[in-house]
Each structure stands twice: as C-alpha cells, then as structure tokens.
C-alpha positions as a printed Julia matrix, in Angstrom:
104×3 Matrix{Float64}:
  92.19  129.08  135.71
  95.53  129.2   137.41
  96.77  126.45  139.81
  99.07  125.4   142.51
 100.31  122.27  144.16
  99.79  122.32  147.91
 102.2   120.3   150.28
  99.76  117.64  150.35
  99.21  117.31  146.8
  95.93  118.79  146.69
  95.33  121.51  143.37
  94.08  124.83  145.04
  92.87  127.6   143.05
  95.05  130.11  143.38
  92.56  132.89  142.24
  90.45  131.95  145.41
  93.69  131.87  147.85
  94.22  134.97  149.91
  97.74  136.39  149.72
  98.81  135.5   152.78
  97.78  131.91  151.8
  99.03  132.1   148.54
 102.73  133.19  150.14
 102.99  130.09  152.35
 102.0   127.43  149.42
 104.62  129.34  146.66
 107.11  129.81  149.5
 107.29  125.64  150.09
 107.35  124.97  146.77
 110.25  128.03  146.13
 111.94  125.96  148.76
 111.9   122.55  147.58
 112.67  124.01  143.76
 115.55  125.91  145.58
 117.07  122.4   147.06
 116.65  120.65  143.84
 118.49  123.15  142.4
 121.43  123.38  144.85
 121.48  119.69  144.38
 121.69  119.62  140.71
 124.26  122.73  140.44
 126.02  120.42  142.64
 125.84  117.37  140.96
 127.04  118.72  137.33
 129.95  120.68  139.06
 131.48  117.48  140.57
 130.71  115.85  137.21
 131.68  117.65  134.76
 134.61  120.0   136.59
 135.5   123.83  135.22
 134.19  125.03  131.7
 131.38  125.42  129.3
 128.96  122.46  128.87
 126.58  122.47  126.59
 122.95  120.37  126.99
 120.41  119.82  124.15
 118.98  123.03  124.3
 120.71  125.26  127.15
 124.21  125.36  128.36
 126.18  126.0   131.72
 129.48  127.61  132.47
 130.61  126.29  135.84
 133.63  128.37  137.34
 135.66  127.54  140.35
 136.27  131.02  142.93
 138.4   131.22  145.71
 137.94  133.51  148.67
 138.94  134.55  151.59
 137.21  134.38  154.39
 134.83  137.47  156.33
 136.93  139.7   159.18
 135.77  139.11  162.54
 135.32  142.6   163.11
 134.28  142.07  166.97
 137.81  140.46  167.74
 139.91  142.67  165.22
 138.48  145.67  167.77
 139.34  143.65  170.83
 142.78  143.31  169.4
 143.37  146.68  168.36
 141.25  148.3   171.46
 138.99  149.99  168.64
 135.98  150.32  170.72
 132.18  150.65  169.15
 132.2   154.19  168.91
 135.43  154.49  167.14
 134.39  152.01  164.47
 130.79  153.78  164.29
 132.64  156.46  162.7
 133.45  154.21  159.78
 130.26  152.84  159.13
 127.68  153.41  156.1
 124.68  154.15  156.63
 122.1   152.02  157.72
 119.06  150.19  155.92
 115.71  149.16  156.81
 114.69  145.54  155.97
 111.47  144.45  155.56
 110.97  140.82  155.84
 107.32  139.16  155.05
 107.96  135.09  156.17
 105.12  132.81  156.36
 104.48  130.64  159.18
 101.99  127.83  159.98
C-alpha cells in the first residue's frame, strides 16, 4: 500500500485519495521539499564557494553566472515611440498554458 504525509501529519492512503485530493497533499509537500532545497543549494554555495565538491556518495558542481538584467520592453517602446502594433510584428507566436493549482 502506498502512502502520504498530510499537512497535519496524518498517513492517508493515497490509493483511496481522489486526484484532485491527491494534487493538493503532493503539491504541499513539493513545496516544502522545494524550500529545503533552495535552502540547502544555498547553504553549500556560501560554504563551499565555486567548484566540484564531492560528498560520500554524490557530488555537486556549484558555478557562479552573471547576467544581465530583462529589457523593459514597455518603456524601450515609449522611448523609441514603437507602439503595440509595430512590435506585434516582431513577436512569436503565441502559446496556450494550462495551469491545474490546488486550492483549499
């Protein structure tokens, strides 16, 4: 039998969860696992600086990137009097995103 951690501890069976459910209990713990990873990427960066490290078993290269910043497109236009329509004519083409979130 599979199992999951709720937020309040409790073991749930996941086979008996619905999907929609299912999504909100992984999603909290996909978040908290996120921030404890943030914080430890952080942590061994500030430690251990630029370069391959090696643990017992795995290893990490930690590289340091510099970049410049995003255009602000909206006053680049303003400054250049580009308006929408001339700019639409050097845009890709567009996407659809679907976006499934859970909420309480």
């Amino acid at each position: 039998m599979q199992t999951t951690t709720t937020e309040f501890n409790a073991v749930a069976d996941v086979a008996a969860l619905n999907d929609i459910d299912l999504l909100a209990i992984l999603d909290q713990q996909a978040k908290k696992i996120a921030a404890q990873i943030k914080t430890l990427k952080d942590n061994l960066a500030n430690n251990l600086g630029e370069g391959k490290h090696r643990g017992d078993t795995y290893g990490v290269r930690i590289t340091i990137e510099d970049r410049e910043g995003s255009v602000d497109y909206k006053a680049l236009c303003k400054a250049y009097g580009i308006t929408d329509e001339q700019l639409a004519a050097f845009r890709g083409k567009g996407t659809a995103v679907i976006k499934v979130c859970p909420i309480a």
